[in-house]
C-alpha positions in Angstrom: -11.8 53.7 215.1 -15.2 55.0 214.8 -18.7 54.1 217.7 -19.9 51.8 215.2 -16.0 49.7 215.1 -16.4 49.7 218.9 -16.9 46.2 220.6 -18.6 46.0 224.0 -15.5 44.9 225.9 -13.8 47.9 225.1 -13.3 50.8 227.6 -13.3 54.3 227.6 -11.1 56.8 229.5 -12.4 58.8 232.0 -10.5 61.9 231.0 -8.0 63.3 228.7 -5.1 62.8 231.4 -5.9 59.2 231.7 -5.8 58.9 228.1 -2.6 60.5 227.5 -1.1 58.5 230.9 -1.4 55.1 228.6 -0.5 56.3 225.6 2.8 57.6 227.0 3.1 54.2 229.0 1.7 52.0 225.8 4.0 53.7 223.8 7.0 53.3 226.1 6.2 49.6 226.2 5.9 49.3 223.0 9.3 51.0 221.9 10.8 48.7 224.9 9.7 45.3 224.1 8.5 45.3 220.5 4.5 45.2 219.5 3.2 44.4 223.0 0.5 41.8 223.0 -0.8 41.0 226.6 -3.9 39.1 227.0 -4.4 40.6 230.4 -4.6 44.1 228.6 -7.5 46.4 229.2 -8.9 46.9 225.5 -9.3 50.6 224.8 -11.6 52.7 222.4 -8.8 53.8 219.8 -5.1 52.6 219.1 -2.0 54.8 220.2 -1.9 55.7 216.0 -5.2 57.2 217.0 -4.3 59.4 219.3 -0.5 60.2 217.9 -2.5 61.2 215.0 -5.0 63.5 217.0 -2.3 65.1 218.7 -1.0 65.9 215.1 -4.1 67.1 213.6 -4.4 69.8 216.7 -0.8 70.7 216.4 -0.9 71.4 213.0 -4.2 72.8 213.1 -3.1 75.6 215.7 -5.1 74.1 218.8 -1.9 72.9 220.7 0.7 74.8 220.4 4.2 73.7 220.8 4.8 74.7 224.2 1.8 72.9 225.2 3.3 69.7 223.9 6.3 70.0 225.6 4.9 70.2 228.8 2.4 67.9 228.3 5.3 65.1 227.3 7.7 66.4 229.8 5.4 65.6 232.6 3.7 62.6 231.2 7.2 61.1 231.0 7.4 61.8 234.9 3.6 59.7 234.9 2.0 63.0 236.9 1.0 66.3 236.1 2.4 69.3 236.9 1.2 71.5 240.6 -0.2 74.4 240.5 0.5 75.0 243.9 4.5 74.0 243.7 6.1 77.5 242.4 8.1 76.0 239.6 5.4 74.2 238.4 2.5 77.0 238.4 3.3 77.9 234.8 3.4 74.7 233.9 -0.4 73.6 235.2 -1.7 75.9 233.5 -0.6 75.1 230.6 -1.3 71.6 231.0 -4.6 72.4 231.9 -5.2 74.5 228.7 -3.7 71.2 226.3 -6.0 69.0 228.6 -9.0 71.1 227.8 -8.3 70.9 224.2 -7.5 66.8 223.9 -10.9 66.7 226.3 -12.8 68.2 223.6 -11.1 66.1 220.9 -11.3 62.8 222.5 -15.2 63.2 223.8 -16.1 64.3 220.3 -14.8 61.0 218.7 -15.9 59.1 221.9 -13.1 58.1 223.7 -13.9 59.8 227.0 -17.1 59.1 228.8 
């Protein structure tokens, strides 16, 4: 979904951690009860297709990398991310961080993040 496809009442994310927050939730929902239709639903910028295939596209295009991924499901699942300060979860920041940096950049450029 393109700027000019946008409709006033829709909002954008404020970063690329909300954004992959409700996909993981709007995609759990949507496995769980069928093709979830709530009226009191927050309209976003772009469908969860949108952003499962941007995730694709920087996968396969050698942006995010399969170990970013994993993290980056692995702790959205748990609906936080990883510490940097908690020892077992240093590595994994970081690398969350990096995969962050790279959906930022993605998502702002088709403007989905204010």
């Amino acid at each position: 979904m393109n700027q000019s496809q946008m409709t006033p009442n829709q909002e954008k994310f404020q970063s690329a951690e909300q954004l992959w927050f409700w996909f993981l939730y709007s995609k759990s929902v949507r496995n769980d009860i069928g093709q979830y239709r709530g009226n009191a639903a927050t309209r976003r910028v772009c469908e969860l297709v949108d952003v499962e295939t941007m995730i694709t596209k920087l996968y396969l295009s050698g942006k995010l990398n399969a170990e970013q991924l994993s993290v980056i499901k692995e702790y959205g699942d748990r609906r936080r991310a990883p510490h940097q300060y908690i020892w077992r979860e240093n590595h994994a920041a970081a690398v969350w961080d990096s995969a962050m940096r790279v959906i930022d950049t993605c998502a702002r450029a088709k403007g989905w993040i204010e």
